[in-house]
C-alpha positions as CSV (number, residue, x, y, z in Angstrom):
1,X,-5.9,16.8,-48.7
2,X,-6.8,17.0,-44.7
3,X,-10.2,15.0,-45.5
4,X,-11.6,11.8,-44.7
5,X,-14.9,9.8,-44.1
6,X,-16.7,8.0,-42.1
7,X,-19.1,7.0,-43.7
8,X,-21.8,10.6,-44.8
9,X,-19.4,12.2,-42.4
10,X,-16.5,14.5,-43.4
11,X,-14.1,15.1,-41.1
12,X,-11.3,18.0,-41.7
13,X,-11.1,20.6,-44.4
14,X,-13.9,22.8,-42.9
15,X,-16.0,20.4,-41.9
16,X,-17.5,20.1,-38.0
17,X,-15.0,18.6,-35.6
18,X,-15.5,14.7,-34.6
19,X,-16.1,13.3,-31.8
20,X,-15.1,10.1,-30.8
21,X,-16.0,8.8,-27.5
22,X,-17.5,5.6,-25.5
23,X,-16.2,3.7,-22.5
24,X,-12.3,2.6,-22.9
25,X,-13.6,-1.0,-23.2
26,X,-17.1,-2.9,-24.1
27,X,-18.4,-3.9,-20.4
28,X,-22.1,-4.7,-21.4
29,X,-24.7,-3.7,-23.7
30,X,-26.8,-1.5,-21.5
31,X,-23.6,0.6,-20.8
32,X,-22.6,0.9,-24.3
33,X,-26.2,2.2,-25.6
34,X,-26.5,4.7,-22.9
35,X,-22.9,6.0,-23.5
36,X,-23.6,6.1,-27.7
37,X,-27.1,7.8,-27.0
38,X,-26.0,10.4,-24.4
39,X,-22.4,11.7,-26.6
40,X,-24.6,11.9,-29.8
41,X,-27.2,14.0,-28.4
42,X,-24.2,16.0,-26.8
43,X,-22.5,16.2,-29.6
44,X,-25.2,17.2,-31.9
45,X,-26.1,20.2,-29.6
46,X,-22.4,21.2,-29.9
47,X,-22.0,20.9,-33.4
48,X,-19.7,18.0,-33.6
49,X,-20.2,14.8,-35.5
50,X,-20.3,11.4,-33.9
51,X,-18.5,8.2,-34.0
52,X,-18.7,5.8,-30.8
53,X,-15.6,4.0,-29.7
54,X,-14.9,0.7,-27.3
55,X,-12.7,-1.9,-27.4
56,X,-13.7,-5.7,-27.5
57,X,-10.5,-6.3,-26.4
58,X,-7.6,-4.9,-24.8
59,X,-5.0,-6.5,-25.8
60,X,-2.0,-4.4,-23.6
61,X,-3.9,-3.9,-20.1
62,X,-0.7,-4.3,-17.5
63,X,-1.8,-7.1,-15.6
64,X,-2.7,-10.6,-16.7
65,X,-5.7,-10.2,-14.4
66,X,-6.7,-6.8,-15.9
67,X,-10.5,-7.0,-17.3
68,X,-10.2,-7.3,-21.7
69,X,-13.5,-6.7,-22.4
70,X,-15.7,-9.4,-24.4
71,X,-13.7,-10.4,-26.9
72,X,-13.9,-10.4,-30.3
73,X,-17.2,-12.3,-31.3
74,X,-19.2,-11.0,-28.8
75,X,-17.9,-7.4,-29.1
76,X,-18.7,-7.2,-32.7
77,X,-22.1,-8.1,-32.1
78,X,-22.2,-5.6,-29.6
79,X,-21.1,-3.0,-31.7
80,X,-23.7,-3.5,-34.7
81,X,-26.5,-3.4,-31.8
82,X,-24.9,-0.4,-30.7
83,X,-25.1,0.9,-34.8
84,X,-28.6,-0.3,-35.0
85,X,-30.1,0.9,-31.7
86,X,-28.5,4.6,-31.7
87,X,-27.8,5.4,-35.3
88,X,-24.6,6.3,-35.3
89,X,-20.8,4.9,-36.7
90,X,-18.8,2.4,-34.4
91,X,-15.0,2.1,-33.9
92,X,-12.8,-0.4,-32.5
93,X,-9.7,-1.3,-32.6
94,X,-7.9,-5.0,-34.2
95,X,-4.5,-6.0,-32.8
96,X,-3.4,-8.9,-35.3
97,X,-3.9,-8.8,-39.2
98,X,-6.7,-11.7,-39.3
99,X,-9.1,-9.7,-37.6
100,X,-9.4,-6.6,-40.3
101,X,-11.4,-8.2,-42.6
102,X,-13.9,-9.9,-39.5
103,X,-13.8,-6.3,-37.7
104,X,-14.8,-4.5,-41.3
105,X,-18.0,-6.6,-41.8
106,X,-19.4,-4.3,-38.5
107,X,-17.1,-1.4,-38.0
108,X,-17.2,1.7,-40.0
109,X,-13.9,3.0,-39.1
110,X,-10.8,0.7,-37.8
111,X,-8.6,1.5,-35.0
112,X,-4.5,0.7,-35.0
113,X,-3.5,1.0,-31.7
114,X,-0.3,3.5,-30.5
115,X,1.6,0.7,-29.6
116,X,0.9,-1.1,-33.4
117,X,1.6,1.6,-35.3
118,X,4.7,0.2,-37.2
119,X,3.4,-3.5,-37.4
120,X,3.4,-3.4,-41.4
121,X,1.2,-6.3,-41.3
122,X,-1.4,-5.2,-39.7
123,X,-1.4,-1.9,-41.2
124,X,-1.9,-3.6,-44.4
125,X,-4.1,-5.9,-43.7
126,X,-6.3,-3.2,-42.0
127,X,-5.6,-0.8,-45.4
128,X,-7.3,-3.4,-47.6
129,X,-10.2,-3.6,-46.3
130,X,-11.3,-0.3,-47.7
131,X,-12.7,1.0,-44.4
132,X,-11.1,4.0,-42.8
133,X,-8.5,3.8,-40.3
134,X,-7.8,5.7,-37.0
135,X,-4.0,5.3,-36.4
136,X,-3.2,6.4,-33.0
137,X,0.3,7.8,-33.0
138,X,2.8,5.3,-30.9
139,X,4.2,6.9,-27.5
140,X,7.6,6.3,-28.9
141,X,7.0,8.2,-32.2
142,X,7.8,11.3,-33.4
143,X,5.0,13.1,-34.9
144,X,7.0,13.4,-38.8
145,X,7.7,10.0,-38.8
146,X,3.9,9.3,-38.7
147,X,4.2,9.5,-42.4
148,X,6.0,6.0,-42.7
149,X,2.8,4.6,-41.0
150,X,0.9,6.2,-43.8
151,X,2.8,5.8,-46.5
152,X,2.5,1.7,-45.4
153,X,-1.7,2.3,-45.4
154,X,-1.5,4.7,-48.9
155,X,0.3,2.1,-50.6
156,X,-1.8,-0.6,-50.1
157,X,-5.0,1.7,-51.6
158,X,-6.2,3.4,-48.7
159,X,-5.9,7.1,-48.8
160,X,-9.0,7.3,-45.8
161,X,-7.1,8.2,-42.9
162,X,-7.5,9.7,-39.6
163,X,-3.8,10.0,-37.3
164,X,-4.5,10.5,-33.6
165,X,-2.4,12.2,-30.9
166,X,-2.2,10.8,-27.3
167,X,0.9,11.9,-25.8
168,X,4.7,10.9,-25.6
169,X,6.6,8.7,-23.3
170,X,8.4,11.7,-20.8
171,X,10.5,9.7,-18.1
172,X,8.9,6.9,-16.3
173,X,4.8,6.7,-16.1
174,X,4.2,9.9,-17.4
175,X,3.0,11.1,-20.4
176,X,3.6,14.7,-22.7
177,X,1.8,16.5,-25.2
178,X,3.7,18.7,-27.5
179,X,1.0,20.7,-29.3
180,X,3.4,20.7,-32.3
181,X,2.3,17.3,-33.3
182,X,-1.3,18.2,-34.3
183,X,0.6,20.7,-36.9
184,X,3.1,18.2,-37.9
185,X,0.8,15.4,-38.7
186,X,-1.7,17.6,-40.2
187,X,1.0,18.8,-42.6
188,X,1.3,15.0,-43.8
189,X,-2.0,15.9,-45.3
190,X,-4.3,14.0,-43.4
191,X,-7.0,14.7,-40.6
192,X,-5.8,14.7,-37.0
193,X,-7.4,13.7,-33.9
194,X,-6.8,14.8,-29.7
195,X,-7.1,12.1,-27.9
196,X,-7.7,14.2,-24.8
197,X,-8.1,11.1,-22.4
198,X,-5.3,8.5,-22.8
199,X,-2.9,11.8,-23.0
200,X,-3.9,11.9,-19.1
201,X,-2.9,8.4,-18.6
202,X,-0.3,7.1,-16.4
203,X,0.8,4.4,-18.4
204,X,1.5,1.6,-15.8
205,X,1.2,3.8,-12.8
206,X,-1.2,1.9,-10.9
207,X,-0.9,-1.7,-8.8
208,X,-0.4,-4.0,-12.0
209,X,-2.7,-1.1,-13.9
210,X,-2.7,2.3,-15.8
211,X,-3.4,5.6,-13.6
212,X,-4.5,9.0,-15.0
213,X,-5.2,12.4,-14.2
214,X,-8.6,13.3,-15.6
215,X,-8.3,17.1,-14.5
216,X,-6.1,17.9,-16.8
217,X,-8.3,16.6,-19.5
218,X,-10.3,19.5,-19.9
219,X,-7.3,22.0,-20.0
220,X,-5.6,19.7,-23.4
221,X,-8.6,19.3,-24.8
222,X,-8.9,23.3,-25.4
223,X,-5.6,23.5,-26.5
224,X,-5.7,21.2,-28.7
225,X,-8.8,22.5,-30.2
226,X,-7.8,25.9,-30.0
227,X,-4.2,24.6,-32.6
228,X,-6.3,23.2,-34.8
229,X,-7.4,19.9,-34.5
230,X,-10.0,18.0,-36.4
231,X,-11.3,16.0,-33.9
232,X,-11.3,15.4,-30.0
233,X,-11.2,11.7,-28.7
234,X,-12.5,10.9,-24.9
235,X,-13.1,8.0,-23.2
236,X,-16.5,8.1,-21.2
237,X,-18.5,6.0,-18.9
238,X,-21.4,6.6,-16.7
239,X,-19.9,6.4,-13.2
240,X,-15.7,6.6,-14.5
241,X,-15.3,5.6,-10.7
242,X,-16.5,2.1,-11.2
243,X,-15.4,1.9,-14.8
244,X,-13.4,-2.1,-15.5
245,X,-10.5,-0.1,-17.5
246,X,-8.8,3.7,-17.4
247,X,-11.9,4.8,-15.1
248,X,-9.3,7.6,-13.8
249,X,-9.0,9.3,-17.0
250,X,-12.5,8.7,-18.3
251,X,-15.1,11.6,-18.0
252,X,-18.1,11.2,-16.6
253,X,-21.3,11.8,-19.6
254,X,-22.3,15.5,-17.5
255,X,-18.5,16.4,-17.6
256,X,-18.0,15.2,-21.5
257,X,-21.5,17.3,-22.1
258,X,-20.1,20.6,-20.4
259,X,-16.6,20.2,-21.9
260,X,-17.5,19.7,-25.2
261,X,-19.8,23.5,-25.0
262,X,-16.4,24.7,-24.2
263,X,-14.8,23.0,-26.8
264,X,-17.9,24.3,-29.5
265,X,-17.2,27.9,-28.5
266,X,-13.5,27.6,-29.4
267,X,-13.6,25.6,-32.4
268,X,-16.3,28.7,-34.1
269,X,-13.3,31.0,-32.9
270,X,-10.5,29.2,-34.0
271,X,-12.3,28.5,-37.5
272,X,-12.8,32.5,-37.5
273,X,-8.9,32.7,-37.4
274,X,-8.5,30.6,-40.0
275,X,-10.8,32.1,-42.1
């Protein structure tokens, strides 16, 4: 109960927490590398473990005209250079069940998007490929009824799974976090994840794009470790300013690097707690 893997890593039940962190979407390979290689070394001086995380594509930007990233083919590709080069486990996420079992030949965890959560088919199709999945819990979801999500993954022989908190719709553009979710989906008995950056967001907020409030990231990050969680999710770029998607709730590397020693010194107090 409360474990998974990625891979050699364990993640809940005792284990260091997991980070999961790259650029929002896959601009170019350089960028990718630099972001993988920088949040390992960062996270291994912290005493998290490592998984790095960009989309190929992004499948629900708000504008037509909003940047996607490389698509599929090419991302892929990206993403086993990025294995091979730095040494460390890739995620991304599919949006449409023929992709699983294409993604699972290079990924070594699977992403369901919030806004997928309750597509059965793709669930499935995802749960059969015997990698594990990330489900990021849906804006519109209660945190209990995450266990209809699993339940869909468990029964199609997949009990590797990872649920991921990034806020609640509260009134127009805005997002919530109720820390109560990390304990409620961790009672479902499976690992659970902060994503401390898209819980910033301001879904839609922008001129035909998402806005955020990246100063608040820090301040949910330690809460959420401080409750509990498994594992903290950020998006980060290199210069967040000029980043092609969610640049205004993406850390910079320095400011992922000096928030995760603040997130290291809770998690050793938190585990005291426990203990």
């Amino acid at each position: 109960m409360n474990k998974a893997y990625i891979n050699d890593t364990v993640i809940g039940a005792g284990s260091p927490p997991l980070l999961i962190a790259g650029p929002c979407v896959l601009e170019d390979l350089d960028t990718a590398v630099t972001v993988a290689q920088f949040m390992a070394e960062a996270a291994e001086r912290n005493g998290f473990s490592y998984c790095f995380k960009a989309s190929f594509d992004k499948a629900n930007r708000t504008s037509i005209s909003s940047y996607r990233g490389p698509g599929m083919e090419k991302g892929l590709e990206m993403l086993a250079e990025v294995r091979s080069r730095v040494g460390v486990p890739v995620l991304s996420d599919i949006h449409t069940p023929d992709q699983a079992a294409r993604a699972a030949r290079v990924l070594d965890c699977i992403q369901i998007p919030a806004f997928l959560c309750r597509q059965t088919d793709l669930l499935v199709a995802a749960a059969r490929t015997g990698k594990p999945l990330n489900i990021k819990k849906g804006q519109f979801m209660a945190p209990w009824d995450m266990r209809h999500a699993l339940n869909k993954v468990h029964e199609s022989g997949n009990s590797n799974v990872l649920l991921t908190e990034r806020g609640a719709m509260f009134g127009y553009n805005n997002l919530v976090v109720d820390m109560r979710s990390l304990a409620i989906m961790r009672g479902l008995g499976v690992p659970v994840i902060f994503d401390a950056t898209h819980s910033v967001q301001l879904p839609g907020a922008g001129d035909g794009c998402s806005s955020g409030q990246r100063e608040f990231v820090p301040l949910l990050a330690r809460a959420a470790v401080a409750a509990g969680v498994d594992g903290v999710f950020m998006e980060v770029h290199p210069d967040p300013e000029k980043a092609l998607c969610d640049g205004l709730n993406s850390l910079s590397l320095q400011g992922a690097e000096n928030l995760l020693a603040e997130l290291s010194a809770i998690a050793r107090i938190q585990s005291a707690c426990e203990g």
